[in-house]
Every structure is written in C-alpha cells, then in structure tokens.
PDB file of the backbone (N, CA, C, O) and the ligand in Angstrom, with CONECT records:
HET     ZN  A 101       1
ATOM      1  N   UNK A   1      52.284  97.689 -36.528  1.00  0.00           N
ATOM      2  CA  UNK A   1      52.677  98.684 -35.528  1.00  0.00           C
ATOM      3  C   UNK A   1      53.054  99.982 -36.239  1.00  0.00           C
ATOM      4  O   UNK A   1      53.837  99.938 -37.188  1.00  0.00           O
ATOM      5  N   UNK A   2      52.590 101.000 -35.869  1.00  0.00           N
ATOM      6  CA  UNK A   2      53.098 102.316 -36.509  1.00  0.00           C
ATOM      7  C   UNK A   2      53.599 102.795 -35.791  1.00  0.00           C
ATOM      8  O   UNK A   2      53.407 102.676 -34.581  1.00  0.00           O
ATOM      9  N   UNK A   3      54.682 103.728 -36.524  1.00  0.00           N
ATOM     10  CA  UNK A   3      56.303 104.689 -36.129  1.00  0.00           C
ATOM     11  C   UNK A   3      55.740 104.952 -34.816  1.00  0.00           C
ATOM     12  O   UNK A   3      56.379 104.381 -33.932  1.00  0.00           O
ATOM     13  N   UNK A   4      54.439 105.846 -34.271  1.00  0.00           N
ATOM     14  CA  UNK A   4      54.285 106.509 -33.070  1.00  0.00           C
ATOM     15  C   UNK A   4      54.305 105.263 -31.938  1.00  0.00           C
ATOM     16  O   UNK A   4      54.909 105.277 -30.866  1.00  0.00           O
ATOM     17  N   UNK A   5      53.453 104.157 -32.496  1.00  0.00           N
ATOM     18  CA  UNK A   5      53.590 102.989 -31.269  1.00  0.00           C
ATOM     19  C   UNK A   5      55.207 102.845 -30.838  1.00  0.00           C
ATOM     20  O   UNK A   5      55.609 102.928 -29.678  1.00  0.00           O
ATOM     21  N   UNK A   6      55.850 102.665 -31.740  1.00  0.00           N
ATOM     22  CA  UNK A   6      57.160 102.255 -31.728  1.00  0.00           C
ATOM     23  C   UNK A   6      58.369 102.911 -31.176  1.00  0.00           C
ATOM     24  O   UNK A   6      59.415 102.310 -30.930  1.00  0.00           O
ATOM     25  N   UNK A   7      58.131 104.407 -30.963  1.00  0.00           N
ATOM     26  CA  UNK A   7      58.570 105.385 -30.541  1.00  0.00           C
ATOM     27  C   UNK A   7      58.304 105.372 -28.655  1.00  0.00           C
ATOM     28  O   UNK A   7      58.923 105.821 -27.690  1.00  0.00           O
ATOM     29  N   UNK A   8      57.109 104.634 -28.850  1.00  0.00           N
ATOM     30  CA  UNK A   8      56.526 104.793 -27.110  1.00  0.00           C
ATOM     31  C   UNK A   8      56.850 103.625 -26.650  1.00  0.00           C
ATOM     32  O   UNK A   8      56.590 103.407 -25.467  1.00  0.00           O
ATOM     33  N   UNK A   9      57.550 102.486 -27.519  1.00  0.00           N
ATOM     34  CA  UNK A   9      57.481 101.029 -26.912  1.00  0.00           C
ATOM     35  C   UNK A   9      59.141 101.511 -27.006  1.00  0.00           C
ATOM     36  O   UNK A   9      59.708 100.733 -26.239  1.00  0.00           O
ATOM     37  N   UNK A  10      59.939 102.227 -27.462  1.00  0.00           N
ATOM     38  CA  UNK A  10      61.668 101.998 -27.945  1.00  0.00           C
ATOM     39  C   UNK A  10      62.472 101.937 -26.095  1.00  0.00           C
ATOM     40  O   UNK A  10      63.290 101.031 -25.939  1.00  0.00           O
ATOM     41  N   UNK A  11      62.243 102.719 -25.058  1.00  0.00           N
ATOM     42  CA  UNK A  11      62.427 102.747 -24.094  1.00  0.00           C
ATOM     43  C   UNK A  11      62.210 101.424 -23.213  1.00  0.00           C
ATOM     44  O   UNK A  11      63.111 101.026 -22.474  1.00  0.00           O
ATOM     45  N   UNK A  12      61.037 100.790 -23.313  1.00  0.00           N
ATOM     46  CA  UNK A  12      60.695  99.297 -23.022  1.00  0.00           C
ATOM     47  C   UNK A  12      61.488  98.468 -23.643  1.00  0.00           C
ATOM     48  O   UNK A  12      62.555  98.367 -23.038  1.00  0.00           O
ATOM     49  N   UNK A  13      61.420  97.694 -24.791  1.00  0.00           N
ATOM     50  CA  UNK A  13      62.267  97.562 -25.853  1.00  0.00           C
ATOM     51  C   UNK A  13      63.872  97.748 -25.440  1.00  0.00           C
ATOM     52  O   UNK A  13      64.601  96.756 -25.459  1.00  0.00           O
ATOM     53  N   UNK A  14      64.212  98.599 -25.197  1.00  0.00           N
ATOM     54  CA  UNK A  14      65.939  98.613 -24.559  1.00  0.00           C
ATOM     55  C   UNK A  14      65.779  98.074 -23.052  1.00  0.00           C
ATOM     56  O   UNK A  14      66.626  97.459 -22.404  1.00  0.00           O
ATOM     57  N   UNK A  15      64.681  98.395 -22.712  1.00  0.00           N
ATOM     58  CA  UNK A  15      65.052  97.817 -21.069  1.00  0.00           C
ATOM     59  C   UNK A  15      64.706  96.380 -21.336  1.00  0.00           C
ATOM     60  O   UNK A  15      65.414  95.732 -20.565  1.00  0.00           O
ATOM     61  N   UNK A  16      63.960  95.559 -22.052  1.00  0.00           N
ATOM     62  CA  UNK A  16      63.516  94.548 -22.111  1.00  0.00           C
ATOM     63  C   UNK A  16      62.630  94.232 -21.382  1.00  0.00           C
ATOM     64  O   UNK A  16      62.663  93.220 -20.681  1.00  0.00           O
ATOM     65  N   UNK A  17      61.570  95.147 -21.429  1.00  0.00           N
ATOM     66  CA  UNK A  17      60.269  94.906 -21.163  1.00  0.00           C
ATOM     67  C   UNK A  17      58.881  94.418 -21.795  1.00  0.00           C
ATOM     68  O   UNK A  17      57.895  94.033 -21.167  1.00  0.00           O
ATOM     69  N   UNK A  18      59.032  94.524 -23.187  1.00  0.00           N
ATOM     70  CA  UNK A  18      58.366  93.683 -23.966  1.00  0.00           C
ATOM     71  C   UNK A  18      57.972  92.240 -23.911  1.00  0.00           C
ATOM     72  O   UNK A  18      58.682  91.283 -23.600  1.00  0.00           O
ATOM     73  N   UNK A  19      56.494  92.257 -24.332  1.00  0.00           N
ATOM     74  CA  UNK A  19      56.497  90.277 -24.280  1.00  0.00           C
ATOM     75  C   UNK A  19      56.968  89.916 -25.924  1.00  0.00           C
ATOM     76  O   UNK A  19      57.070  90.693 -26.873  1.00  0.00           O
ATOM     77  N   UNK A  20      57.087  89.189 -25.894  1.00  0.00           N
ATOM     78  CA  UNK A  20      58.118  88.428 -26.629  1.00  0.00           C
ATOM     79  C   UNK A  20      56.952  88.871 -27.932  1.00  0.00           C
ATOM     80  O   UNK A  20      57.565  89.546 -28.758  1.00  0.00           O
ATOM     81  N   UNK A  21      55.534  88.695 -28.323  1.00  0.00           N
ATOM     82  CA  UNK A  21      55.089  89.078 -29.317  1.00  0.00           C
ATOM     83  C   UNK A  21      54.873  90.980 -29.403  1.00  0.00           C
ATOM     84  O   UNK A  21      54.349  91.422 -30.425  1.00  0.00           O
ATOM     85  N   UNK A  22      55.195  91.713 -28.581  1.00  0.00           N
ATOM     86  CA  UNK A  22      55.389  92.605 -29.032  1.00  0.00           C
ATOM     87  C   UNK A  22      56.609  92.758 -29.572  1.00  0.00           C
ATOM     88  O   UNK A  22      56.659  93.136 -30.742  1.00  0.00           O
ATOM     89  N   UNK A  23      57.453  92.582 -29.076  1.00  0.00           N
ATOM     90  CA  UNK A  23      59.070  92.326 -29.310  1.00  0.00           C
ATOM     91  C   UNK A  23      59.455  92.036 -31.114  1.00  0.00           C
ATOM     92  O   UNK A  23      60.105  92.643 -31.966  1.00  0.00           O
ATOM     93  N   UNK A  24      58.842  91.074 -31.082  1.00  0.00           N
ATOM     94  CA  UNK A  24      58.814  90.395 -32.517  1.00  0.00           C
ATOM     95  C   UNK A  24      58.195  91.787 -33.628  1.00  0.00           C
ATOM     96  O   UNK A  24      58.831  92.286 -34.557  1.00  0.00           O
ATOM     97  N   UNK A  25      57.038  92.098 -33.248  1.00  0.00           N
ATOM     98  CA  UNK A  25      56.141  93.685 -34.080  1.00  0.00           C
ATOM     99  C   UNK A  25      57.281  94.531 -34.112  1.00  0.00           C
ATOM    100  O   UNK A  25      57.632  94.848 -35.249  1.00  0.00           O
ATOM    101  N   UNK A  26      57.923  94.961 -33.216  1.00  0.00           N
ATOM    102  CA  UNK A  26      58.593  96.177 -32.840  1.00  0.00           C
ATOM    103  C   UNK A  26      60.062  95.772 -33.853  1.00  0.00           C
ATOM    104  O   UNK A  26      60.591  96.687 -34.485  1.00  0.00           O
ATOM    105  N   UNK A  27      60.379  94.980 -33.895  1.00  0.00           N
ATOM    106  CA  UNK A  27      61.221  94.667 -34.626  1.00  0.00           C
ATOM    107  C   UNK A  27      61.266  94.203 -35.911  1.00  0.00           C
ATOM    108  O   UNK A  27      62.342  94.265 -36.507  1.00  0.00           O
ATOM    109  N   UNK A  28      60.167  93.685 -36.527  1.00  0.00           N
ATOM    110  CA  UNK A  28      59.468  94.056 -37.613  1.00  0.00           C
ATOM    111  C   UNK A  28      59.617  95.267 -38.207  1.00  0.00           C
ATOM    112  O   UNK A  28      60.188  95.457 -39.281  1.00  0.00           O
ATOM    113  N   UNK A  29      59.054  96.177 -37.442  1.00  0.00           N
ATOM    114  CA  UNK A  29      58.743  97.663 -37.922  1.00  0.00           C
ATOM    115  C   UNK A  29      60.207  98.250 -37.876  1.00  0.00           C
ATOM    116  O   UNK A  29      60.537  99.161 -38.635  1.00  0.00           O
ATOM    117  N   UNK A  30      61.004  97.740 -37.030  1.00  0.00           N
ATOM    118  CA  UNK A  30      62.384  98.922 -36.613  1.00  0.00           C
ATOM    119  C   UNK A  30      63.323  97.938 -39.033  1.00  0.00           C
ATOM    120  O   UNK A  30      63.781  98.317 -40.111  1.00  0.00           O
ATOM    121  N   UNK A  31      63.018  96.924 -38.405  1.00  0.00           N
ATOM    122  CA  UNK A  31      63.651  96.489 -39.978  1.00  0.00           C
ATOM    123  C   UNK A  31      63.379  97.170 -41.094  1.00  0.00           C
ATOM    124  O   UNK A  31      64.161  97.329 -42.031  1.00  0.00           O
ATOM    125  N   UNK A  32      62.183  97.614 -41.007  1.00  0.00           N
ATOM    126  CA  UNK A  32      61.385  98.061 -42.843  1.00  0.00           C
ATOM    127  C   UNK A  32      61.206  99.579 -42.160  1.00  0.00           C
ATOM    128  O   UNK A  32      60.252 100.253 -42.548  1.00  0.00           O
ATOM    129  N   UNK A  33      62.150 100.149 -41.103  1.00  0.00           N
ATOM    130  CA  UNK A  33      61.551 101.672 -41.192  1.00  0.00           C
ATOM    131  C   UNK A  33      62.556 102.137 -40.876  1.00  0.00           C
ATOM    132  O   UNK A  33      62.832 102.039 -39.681  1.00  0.00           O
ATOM    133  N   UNK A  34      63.826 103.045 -42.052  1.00  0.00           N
ATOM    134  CA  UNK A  34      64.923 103.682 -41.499  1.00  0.00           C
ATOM    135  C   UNK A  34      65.017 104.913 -40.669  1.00  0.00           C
ATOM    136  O   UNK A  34      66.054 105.380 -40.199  1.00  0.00           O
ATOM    137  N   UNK A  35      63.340 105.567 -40.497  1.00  0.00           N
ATOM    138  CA  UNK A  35      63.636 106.582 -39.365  1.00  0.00           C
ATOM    139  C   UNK A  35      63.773 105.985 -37.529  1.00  0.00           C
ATOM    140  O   UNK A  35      64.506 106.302 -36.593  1.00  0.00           O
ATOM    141  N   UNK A  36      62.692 105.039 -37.698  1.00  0.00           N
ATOM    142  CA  UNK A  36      62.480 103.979 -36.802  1.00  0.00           C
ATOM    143  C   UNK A  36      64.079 103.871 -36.158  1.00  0.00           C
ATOM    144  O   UNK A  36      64.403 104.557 -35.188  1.00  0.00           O
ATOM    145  N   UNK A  37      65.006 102.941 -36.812  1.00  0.00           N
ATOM    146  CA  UNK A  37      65.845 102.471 -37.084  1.00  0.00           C
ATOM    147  C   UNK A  37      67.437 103.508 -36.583  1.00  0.00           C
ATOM    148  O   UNK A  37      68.525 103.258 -36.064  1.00  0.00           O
ATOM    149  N   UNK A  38      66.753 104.672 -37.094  1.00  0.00           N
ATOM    150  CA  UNK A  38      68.244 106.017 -36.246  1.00  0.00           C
ATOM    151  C   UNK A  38      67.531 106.260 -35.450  1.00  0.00           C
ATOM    152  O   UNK A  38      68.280 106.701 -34.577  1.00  0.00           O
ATOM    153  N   UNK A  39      66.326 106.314 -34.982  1.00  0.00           N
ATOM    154  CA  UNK A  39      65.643 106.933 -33.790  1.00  0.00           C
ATOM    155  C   UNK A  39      66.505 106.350 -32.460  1.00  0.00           C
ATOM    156  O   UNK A  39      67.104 106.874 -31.521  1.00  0.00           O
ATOM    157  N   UNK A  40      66.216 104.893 -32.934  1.00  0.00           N
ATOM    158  CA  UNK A  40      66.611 103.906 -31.712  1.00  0.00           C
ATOM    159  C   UNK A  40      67.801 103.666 -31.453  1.00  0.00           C
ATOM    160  O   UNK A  40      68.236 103.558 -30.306  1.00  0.00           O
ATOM    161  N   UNK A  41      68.582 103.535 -32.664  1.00  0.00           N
ATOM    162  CA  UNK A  41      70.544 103.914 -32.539  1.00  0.00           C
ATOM    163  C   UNK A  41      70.858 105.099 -31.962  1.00  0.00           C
ATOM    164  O   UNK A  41      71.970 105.094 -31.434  1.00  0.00           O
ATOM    165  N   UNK A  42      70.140 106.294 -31.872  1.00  0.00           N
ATOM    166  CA  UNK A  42      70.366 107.213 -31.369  1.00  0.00           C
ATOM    167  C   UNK A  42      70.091 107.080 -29.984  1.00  0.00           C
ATOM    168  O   UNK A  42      70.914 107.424 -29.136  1.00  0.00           O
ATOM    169  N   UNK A  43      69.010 106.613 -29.713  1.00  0.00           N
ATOM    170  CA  UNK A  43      68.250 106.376 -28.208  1.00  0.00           C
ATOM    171  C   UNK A  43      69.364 105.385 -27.247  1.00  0.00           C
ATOM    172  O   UNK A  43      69.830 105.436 -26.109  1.00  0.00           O
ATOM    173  N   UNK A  44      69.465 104.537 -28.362  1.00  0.00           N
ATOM    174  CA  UNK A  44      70.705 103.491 -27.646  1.00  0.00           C
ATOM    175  C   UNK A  44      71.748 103.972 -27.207  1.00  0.00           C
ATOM    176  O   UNK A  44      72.187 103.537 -26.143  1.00  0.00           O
ATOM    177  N   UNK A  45      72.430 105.002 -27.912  1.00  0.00           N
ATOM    178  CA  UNK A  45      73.794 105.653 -28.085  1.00  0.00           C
ATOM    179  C   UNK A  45      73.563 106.495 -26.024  1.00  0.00           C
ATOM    180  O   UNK A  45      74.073 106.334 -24.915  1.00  0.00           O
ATOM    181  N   UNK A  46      72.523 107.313 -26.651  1.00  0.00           N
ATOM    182  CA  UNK A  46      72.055 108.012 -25.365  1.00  0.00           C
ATOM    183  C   UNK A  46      71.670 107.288 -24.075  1.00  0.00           C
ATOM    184  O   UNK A  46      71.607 107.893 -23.005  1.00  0.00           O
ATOM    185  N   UNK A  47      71.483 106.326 -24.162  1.00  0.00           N
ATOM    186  CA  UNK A  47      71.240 105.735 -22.779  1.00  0.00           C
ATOM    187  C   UNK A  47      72.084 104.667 -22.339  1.00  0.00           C
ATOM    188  O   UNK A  47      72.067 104.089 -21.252  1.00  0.00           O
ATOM    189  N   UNK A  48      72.979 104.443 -23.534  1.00  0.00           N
ATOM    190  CA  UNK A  48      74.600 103.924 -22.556  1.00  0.00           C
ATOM    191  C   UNK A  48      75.288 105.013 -22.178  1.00  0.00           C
ATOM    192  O   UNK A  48      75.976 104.528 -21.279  1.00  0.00           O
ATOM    193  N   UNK A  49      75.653 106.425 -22.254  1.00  0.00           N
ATOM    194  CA  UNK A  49      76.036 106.990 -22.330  1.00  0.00           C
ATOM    195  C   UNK A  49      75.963 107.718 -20.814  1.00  0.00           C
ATOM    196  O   UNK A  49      76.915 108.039 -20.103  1.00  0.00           O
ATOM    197  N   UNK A  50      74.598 107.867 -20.563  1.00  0.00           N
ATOM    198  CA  UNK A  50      74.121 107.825 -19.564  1.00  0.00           C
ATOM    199  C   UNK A  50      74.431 107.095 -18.662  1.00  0.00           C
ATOM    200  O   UNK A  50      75.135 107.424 -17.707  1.00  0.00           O
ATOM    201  N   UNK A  51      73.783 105.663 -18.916  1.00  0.00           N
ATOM    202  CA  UNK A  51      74.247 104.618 -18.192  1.00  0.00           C
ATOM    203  C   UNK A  51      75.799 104.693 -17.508  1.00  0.00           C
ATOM    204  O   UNK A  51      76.074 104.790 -16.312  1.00  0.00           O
ATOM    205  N   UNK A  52      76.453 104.638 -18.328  1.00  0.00           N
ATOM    206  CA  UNK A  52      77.954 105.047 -17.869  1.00  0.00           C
ATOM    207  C   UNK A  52      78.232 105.910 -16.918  1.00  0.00           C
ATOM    208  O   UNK A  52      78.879 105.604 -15.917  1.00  0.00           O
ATOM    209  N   UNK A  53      77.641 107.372 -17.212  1.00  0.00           N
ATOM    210  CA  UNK A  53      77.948 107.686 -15.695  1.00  0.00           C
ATOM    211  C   UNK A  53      77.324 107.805 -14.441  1.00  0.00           C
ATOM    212  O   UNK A  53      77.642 108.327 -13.372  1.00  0.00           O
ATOM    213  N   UNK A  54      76.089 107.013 -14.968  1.00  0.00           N
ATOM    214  CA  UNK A  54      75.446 106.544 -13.493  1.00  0.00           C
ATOM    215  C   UNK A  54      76.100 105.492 -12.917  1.00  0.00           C
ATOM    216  O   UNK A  54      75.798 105.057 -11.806  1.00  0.00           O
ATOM    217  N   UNK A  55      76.976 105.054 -13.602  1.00  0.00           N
ATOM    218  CA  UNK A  55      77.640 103.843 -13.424  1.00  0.00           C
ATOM    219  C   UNK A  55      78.646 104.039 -12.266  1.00  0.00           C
ATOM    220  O   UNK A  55      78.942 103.195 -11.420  1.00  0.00           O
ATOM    221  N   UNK A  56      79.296 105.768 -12.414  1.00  0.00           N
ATOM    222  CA  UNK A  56      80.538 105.981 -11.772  1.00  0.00           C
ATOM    223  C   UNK A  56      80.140 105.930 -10.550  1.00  0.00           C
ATOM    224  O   UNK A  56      79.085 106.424 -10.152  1.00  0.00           O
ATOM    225  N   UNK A  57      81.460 104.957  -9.439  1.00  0.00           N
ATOM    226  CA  UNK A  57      80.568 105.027  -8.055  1.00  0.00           C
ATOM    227  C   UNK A  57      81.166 106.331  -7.869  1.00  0.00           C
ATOM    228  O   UNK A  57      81.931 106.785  -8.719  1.00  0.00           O
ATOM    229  N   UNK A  58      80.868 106.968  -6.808  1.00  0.00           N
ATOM    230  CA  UNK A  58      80.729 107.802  -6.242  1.00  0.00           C
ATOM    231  C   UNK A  58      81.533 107.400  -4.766  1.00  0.00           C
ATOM    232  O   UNK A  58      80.912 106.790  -3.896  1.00  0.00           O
ATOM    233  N   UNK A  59      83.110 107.839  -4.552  1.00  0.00           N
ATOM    234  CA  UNK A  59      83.946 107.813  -3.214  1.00  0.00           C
ATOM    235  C   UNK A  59      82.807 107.927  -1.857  1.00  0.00           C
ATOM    236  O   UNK A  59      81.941 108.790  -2.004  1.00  0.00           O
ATOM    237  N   UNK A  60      82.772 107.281  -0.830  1.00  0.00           N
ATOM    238  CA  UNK A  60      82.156 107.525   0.579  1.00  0.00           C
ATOM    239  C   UNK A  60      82.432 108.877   0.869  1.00  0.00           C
ATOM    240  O   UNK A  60      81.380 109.511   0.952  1.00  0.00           O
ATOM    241  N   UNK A  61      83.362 109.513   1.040  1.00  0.00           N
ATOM    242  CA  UNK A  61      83.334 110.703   1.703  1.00  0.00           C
ATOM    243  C   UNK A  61      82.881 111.659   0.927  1.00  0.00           C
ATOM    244  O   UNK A  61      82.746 112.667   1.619  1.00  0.00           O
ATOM    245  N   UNK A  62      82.573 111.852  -0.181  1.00  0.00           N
ATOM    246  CA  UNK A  62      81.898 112.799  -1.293  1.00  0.00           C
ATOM    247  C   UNK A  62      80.530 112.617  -0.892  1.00  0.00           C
ATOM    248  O   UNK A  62      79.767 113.502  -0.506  1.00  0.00           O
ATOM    249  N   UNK A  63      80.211 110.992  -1.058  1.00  0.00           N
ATOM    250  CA  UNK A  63      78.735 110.512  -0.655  1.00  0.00           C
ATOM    251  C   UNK A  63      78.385 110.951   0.446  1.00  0.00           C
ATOM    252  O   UNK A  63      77.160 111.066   0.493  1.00  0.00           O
ATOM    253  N   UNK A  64      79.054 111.347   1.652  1.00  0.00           N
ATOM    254  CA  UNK A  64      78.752 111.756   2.521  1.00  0.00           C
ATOM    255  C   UNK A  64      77.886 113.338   2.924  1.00  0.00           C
ATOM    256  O   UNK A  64      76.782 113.648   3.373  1.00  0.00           O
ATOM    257  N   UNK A  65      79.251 114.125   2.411  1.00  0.00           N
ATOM    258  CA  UNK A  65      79.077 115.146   1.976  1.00  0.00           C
ATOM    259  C   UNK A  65      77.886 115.510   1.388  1.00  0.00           C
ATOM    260  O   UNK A  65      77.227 116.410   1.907  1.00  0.00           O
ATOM    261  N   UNK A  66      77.477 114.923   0.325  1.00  0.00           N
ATOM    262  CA  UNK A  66      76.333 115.203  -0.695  1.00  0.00           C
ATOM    263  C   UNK A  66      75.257 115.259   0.766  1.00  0.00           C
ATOM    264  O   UNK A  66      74.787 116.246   1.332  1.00  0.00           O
ATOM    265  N   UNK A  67      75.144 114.164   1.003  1.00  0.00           N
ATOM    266  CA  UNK A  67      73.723 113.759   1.712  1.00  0.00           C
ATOM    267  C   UNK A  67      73.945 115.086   2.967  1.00  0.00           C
ATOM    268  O   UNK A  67      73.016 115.842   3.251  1.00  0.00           O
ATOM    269  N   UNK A  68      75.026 115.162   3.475  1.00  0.00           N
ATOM    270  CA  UNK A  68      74.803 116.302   4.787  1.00  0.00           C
ATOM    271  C   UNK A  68      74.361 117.488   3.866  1.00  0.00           C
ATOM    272  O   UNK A  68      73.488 118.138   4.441  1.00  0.00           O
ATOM    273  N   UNK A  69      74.659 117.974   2.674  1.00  0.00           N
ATOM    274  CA  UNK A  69      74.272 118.939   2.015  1.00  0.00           C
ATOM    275  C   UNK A  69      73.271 118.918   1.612  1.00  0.00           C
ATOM    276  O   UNK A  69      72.671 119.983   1.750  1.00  0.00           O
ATOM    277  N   UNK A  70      72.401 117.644   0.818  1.00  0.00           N
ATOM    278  CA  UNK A  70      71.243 117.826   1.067  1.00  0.00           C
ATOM    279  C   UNK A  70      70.310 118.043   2.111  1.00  0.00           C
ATOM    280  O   UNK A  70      69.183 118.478   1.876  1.00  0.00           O
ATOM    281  N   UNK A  71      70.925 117.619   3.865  1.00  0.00           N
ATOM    282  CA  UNK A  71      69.826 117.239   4.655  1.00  0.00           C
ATOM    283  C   UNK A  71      69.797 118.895   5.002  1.00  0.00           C
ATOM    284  O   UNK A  71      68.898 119.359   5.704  1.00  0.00           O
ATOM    285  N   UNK A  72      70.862 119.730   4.443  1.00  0.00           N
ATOM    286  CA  UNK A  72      70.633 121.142   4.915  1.00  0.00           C
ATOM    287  C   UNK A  72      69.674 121.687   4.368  1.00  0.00           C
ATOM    288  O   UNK A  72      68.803 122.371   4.905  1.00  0.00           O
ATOM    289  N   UNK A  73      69.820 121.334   2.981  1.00  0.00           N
ATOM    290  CA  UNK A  73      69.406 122.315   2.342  1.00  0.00           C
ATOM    291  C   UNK A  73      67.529 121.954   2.379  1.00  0.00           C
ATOM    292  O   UNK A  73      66.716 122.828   2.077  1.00  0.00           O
ATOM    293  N   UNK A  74      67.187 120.785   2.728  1.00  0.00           N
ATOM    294  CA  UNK A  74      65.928 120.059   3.142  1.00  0.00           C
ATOM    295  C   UNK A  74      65.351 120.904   4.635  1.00  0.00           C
ATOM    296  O   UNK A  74      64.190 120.958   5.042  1.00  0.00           O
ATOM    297  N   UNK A  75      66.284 121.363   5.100  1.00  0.00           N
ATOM    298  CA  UNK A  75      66.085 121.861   6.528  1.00  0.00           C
ATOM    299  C   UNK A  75      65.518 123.435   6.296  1.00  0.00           C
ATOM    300  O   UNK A  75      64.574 123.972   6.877  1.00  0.00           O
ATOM    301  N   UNK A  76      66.484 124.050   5.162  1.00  0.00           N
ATOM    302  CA  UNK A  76      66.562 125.662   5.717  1.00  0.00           C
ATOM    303  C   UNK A  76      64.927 125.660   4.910  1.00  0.00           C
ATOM    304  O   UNK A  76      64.242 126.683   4.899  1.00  0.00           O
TER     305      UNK A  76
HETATM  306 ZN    ZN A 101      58.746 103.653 -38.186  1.00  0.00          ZN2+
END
C-alpha cells in the first residue's frame, strides 16, 4: 500500500470501514511509515475533537429557535 492509498483509506480506517484485509495493509504501512503515522494521530486528534462538539446536545428551545430561523431565512 502506498502513503497516497493510505491517506485516502485513514478516514475509513477511523470510522471502521475497512475489511479486515485492508485493515491489516493499512496498518502495516501506518507501522513502517512515520509520516503515515502523525498524519493519522493528527487526523485522530481532529476528529475527536470535532466529535465532541457535535456531541454537545443542543437545549430544545435554542433548537427551536435555530429551525424557525432557518425556515425564514429558506423563505425570504
Ligand atoms: Zn506512508
């Protein structure tokens, strides 16, 4: 597997979308390649990070709000 495959599979790969023999390649390559290797610690870092505040619920009456503000702004 080369760096560019690995770069396009790293997003799959965190979601766990891989079959189990790509999985195995990809991790192969992330072992014996230290750019590989911060690419994806970095990628990781960034998409819990994320994750987190998609995480935050969001109060009903804010939620509310939002959506009447969007249905305006859908209108004008
Ligand atoms: Zn690599």
């Amino acid at each position: 597997m080369t760096c560019r495959e690995v770069v396009e599979l790293m997003t799959d790969y965190l979601d766990g979308f891989l079959s189990p023999a790509d999985r195995a390649r990809f991790e192969d390559h992330i072992h014996g390649c230290d750019g590989c290797r911060a690419y994806l610690a970095q990628l990781r870092t960034a998409r819990s990070l994320i994750g987190r505040a998609a995480d935050e619920p969001v109060p009903e009456p804010l939620k509310a709000e939002l959506m009447n503000a969007f249905r305006s702004w859908k209108s004008s």
